[in-house]
C-alpha positions in Angstrom: 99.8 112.5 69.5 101.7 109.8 71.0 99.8 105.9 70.7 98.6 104.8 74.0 100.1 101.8 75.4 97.0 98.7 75.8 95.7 97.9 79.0 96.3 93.9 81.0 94.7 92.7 83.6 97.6 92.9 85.9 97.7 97.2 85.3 94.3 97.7 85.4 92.8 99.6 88.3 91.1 97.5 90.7 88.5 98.9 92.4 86.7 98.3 96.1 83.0 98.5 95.3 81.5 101.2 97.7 84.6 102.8 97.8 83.1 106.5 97.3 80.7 105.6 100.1 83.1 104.6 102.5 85.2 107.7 102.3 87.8 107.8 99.8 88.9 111.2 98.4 90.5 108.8 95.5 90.4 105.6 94.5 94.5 104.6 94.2 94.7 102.3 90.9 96.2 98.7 92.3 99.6 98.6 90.5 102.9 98.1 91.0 105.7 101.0 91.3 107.3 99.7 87.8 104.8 98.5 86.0 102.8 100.5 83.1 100.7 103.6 84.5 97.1 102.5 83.9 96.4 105.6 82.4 98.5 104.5 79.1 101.0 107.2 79.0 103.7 104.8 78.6 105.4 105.8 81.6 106.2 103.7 84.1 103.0 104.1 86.9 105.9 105.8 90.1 107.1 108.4 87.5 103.0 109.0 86.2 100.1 109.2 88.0 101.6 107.1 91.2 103.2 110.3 91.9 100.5 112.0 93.1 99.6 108.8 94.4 102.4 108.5 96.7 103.3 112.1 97.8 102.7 111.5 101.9 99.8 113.2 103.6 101.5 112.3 107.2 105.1 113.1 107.5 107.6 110.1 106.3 107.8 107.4 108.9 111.9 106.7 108.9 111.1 102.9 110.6 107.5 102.1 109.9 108.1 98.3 111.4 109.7 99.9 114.4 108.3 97.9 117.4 107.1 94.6 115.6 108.4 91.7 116.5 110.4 90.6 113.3 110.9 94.1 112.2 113.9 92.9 110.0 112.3 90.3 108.5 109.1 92.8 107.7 112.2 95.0 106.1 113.4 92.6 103.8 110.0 90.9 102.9 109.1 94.6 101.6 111.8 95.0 99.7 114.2 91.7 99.1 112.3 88.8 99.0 109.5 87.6 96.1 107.7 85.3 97.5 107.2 84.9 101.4 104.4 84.5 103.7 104.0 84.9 107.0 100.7 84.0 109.6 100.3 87.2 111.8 98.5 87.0 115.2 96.2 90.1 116.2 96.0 91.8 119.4 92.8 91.4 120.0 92.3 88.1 118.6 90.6 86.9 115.1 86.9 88.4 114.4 84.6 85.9 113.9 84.4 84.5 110.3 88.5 84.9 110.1 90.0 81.9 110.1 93.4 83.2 110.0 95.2 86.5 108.6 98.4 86.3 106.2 101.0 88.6 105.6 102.2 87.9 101.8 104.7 89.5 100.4 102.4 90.2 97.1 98.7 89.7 95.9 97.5 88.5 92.7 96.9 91.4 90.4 99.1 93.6 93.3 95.7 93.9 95.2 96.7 95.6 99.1 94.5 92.8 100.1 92.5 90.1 99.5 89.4 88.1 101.5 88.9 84.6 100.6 85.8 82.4 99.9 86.8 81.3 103.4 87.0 84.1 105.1 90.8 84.2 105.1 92.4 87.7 104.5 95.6 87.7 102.7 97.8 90.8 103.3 100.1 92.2 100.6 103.3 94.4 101.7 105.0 95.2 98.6 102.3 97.4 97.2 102.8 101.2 97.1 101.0 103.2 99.9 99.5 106.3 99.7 100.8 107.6 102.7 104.2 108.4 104.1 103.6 106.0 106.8 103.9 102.1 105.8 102.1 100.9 108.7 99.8 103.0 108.8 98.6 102.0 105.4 99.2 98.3 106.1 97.1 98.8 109.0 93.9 101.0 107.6 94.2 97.9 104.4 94.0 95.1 107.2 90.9 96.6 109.1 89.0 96.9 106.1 90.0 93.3 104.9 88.6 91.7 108.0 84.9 93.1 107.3 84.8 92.8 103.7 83.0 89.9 101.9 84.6 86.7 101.4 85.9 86.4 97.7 86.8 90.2 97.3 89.8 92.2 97.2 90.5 95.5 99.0 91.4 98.5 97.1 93.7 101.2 98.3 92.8 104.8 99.9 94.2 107.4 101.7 94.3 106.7 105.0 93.2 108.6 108.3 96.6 110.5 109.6 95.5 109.7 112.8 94.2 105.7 112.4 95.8 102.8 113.6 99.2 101.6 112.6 100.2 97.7 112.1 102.1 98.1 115.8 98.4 98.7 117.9 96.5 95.7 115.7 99.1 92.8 116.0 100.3 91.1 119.2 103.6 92.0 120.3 105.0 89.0 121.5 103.6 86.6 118.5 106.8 85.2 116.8 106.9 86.3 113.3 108.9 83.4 111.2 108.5 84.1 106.9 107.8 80.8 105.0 109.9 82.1 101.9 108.1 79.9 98.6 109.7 79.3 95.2 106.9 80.9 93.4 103.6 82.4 94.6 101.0 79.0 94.1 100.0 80.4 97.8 97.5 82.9 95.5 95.6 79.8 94.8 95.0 77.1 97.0 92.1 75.7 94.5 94.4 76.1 90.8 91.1 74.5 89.5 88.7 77.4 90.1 91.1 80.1 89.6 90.0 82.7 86.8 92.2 83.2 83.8 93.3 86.7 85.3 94.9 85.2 88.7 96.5 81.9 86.6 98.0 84.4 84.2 99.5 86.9 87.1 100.7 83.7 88.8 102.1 82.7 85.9 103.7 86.2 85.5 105.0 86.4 88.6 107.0 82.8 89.2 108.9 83.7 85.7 110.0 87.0 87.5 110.7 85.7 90.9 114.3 85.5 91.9 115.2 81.9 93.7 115.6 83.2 97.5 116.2 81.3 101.0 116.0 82.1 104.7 118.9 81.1 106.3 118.8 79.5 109.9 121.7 80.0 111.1 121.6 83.7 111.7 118.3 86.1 111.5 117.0 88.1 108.6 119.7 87.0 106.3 118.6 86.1 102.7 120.3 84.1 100.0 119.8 84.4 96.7 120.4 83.7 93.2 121.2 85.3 90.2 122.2 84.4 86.4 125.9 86.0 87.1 126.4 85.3 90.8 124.7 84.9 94.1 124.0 87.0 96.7 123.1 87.1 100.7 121.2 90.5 102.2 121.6 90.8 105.7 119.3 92.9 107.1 120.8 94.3 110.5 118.8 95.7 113.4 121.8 97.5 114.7 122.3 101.4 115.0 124.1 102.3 111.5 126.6 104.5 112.1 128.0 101.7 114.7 127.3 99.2 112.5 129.5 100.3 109.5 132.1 101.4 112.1 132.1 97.5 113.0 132.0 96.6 109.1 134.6 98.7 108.7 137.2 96.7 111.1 136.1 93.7 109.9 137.0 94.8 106.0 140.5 96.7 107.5 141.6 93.2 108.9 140.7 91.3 105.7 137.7 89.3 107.6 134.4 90.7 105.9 133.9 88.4 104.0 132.0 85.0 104.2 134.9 82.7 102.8 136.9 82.0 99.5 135.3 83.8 96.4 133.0 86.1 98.7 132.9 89.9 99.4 131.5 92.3 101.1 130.4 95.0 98.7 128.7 97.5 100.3 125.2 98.1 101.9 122.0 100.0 101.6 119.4 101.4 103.6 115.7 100.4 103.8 113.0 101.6 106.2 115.4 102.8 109.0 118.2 99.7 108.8 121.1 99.2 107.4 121.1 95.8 105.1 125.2 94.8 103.9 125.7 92.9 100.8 127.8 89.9 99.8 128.2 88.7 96.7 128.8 84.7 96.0 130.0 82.7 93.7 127.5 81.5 92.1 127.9 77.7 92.7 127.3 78.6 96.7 124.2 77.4 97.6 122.2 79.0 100.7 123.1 75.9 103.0 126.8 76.7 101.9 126.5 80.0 103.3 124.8 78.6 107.4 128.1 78.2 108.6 130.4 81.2 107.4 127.6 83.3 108.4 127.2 82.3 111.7 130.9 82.7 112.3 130.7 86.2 110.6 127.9 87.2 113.3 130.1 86.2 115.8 133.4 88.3 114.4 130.4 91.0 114.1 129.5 91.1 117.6 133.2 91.6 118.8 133.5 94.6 116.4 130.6 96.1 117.5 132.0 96.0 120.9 135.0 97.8 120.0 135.1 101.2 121.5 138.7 102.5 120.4 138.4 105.1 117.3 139.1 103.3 113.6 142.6 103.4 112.8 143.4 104.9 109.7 142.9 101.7 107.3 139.8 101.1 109.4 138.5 104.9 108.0 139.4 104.3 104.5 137.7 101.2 104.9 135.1 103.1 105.8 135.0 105.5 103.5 134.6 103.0 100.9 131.4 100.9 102.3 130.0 104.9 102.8 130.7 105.5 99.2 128.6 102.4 97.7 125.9 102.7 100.3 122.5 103.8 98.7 119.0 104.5 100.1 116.1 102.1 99.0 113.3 103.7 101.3 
């Protein structure tokens, strides 16, 4: 019989007390997709238990950010960025005893949510979701977060197919701008009352958290750094098969790339858009990187304007982007 592995703190289940009488066919253990399945088969917790977890009871929403303002910036949060926060303005306007509600990009202990001593509600965005619509989840996890009591996290559930998504409970025309942080001290604005738990996730987490900027020049375009080289993620709200048609014609006439020692290597898809990838040398900082990208966006724009077919080069070119494009989500 094969040894189970030990529990942590940051695998364990967490658990919304109540949670049986408020509804919940299951209670989803709180834990990331690669971390250890609670259950201590050794298995990492997508290929275990999250499985079951995960399989959608509404049919996959292709763009669950679709119609948010920032929907780029909500894709790469989810999927690119560690550390990122972002203050999110709702509809209807804050209930009373919620000083503010926070998008993060993840929780302590990878709770869905969290409500503060204060009242505060902390969102978290990476976590998996039990349903094959994102913000639908996001949205059920919110609602609950705004009545819980202060000082408690909110566990995950299953979600009503027919509930709110994130698109009717936030305000359209709020600006949504991501603070990206170099680690996740945002978890604990009072370090000296923190329990051991939360200071030994946080610690946890800033080891693992790749070094990542926002740049200004351009939108939803992320730097960052690795031991090897650097790279920037563009995350691009245009339609895709137009979009690596441009890339294309851009590769064919040798101007893809973002200056000496750069290169376009490819792309992949997340929630519904299409996100190209350079890779840097790895002495090229992020503010190195504002200008040629802003004259890139520009050589973009007058591709994607082209209307003649791709010439021949232009298809190979093609054909090469298509063949190291992959599909995150």
């Amino acid at each position: 019989m094969a040894k189970k592995r030990p529990q942590t703190k940051a695998a364990a289940p967490q658990r919304k007390n109540g949670a049986g009488a408020a509804g919940a066919d299951v209670v989803v253990p709180v834990v990331g997709a690669r971390e250890p399945c609670p259950c201590g088969s050794g298995r990492r917790y997508k290929a275990c238990h999250g499985r079951a977890a995960s399989h959608a009871v509404t049919e996959l929403v292709q763009r669950p950010f679709e119609g948010l303002a920032g929907e780029c910036d909500w894709v790469a949060l989810r999927e690119l960025v560690p550390a990122a926060t972002v203050e999110l303005t709702l509809r209807d306007g804050l209930p009373e005893g919620v000083p503010s509600v926070t998008l993060a990009t993840v929780l302590p202990m990878a709770w869905p949510a969290l409500r503060r001593d204060d009242g505060s509600v902390l969102l978290g965005l990476q976590n998996d979701t039990p349903s094959g619509d994102i913000s639908r989840d996001l949205a059920d996890t919110l609602t609950r977060a705004l009545t819980a009591e202060p000082g408690t996290p909110v566990a995950a559930q299953r979600v009503d197919p027919k509930g709110p998504r994130l698109q009717d409970l936030l305000d359209p025309e709020a600006a949504f701008e991501p603070a990206v942080h170099s680690g996740f001290e945002f978890w604990v604005p009072d370090s000296e009352n923190a329990t051991p738990e939360v200071t030994a996730s946080l610690e946890r987490a800033n080891a693992a958290a790749i070094p990542t900027v926002r740049l200004k020049s351009v939108d939803s375009s992320y730097w960052c750094e690795t031991p090897e080289k650097n790279h920037l993620r563009w995350v691009m709200p245009h339609p895709e098969e137009r979009l690596l048609d441009a890339l294309a014609r851009l590769h064919a006439a040798g101007t893809s790339s973002l200056g000496e020692g750069t290169r376009l290597v490819g792309s992949f898809r997340a929630h519904g858009l299409t996100v190209p990838v350079w890779d840097l040398p790895s002495a090229m900082t992020a503010e190195e990187c504002e200008k040629p990208a802003a004259a890139f966006a520009e050589r973009l724009a007058a591709a994607l304007a082209e209307e003649a077919p791709l010439t021949p080069e232009e298809r190979r070119a093609r054909g090469g982007l298509t063949n190291r494009q992959v599909t995150l989500s």
